[in-house]
C-alpha positions as CSV (number, residue, x, y, z in Angstrom):
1,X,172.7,121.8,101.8
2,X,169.9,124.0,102.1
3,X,166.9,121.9,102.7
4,X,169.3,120.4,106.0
5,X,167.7,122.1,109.0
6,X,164.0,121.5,107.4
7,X,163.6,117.6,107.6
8,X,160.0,118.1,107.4
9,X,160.0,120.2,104.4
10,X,161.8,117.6,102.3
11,X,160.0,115.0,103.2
12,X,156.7,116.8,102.3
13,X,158.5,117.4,99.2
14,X,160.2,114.3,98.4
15,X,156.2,113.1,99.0
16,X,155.0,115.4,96.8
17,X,157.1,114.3,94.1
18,X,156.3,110.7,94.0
19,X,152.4,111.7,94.1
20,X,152.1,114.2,91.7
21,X,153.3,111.4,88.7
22,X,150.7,109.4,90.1
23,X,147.5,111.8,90.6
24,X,148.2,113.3,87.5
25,X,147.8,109.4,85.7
26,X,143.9,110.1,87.1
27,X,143.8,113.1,85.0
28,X,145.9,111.6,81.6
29,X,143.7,109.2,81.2
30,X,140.4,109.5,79.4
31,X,138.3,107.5,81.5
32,X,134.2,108.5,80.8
33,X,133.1,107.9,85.0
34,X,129.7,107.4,85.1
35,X,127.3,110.3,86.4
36,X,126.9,110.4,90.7
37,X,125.2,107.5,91.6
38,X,124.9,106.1,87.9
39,X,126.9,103.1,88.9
40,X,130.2,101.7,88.3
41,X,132.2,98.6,86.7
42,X,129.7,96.2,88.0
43,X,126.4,97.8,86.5
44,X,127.8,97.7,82.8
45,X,129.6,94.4,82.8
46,X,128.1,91.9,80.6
47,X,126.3,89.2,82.9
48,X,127.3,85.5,82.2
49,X,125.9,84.0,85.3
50,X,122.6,82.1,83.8
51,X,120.5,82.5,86.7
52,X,121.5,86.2,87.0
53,X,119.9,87.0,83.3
54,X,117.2,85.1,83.8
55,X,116.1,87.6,86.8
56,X,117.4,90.6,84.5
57,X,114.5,89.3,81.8
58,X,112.2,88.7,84.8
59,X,112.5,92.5,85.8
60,X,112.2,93.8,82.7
61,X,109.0,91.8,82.2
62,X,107.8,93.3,85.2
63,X,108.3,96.7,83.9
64,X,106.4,95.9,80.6
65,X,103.4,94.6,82.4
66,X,103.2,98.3,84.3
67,X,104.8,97.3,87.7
68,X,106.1,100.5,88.2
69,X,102.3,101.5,88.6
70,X,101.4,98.7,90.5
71,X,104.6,97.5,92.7
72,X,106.4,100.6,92.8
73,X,108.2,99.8,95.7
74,X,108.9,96.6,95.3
75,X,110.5,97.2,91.7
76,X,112.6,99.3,93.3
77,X,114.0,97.5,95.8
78,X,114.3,94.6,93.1
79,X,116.0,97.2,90.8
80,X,118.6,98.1,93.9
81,X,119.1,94.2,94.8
82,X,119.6,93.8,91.5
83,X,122.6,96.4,91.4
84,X,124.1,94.6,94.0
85,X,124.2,91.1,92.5
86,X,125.8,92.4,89.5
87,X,128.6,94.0,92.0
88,X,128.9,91.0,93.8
89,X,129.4,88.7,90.6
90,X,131.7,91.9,89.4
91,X,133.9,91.4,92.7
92,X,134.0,87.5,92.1
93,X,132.0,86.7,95.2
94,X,129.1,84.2,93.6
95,X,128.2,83.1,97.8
96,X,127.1,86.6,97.9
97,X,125.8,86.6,94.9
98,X,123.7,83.6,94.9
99,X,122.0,84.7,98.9
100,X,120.8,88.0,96.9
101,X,119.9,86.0,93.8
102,X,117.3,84.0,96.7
103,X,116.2,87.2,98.3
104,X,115.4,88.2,94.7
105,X,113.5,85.5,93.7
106,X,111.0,85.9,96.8
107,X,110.6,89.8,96.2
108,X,110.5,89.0,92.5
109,X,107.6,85.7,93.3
110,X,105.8,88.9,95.5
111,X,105.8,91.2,92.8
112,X,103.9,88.7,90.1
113,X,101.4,88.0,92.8
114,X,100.8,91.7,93.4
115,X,100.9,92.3,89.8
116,X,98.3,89.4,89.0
117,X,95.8,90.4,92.0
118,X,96.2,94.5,90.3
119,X,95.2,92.7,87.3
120,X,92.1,91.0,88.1
């Protein structure tokens, strides 16, 4: 046999022929990935968790009443959190999900005072 005396070489090519099959499913697939840092699986499932939705229409009240002129940083940490609790009910872990959902509420109670005192 040829490949006897090269052990290494037929193992990198026995390797190589159980991988290519598989990388190439990557590429047979038409999968639309979403742009670098645009998100994943998480951001574009549908949210059935009630208390999740209600802080989805909570933030997007806050950016009709003009809180990315007024709480700017606090929207955008709310925005980010916000990311992360749809990942965390995504990955099936609701303990998680429900700590952030409390962190949310607070930054979310901060941001309607701020927004009420920009107000007056």
């Amino acid at each position: 046999m040829i490949f006897a005396g090269f052990k290494p070489l037929r193992s990198a090519c026995l390797v190589a022929l159980v991988l290519a099959p598989a990388l190439s499913g990557c590429a047979i697939f038409d999968r639309r990935w979403p742009e670098a840092g645009g998100g994943g699986y998480g951001e574009y499932m549908e949210l059935t968790n009630p208390r999740a939705q209600a802080l989805d229409e909570r933030l997007a009240g806050f950016v009709a009443r003009d809180a990315k002129r007024f709480a700017a940083a606090e929207l955008d940490e709310a925005s980010m959190l916000f990311v992360r609790i749809k990942r965390e009910l995504a990955a099936e872990h609701p303990e998680d999900a429900e700590i952030n959902m409390d962190r949310l509420d607070e930054l979310a109670d901060r941001m309607e005072k701020r927004l009420i005192k920009a107000r007056k």
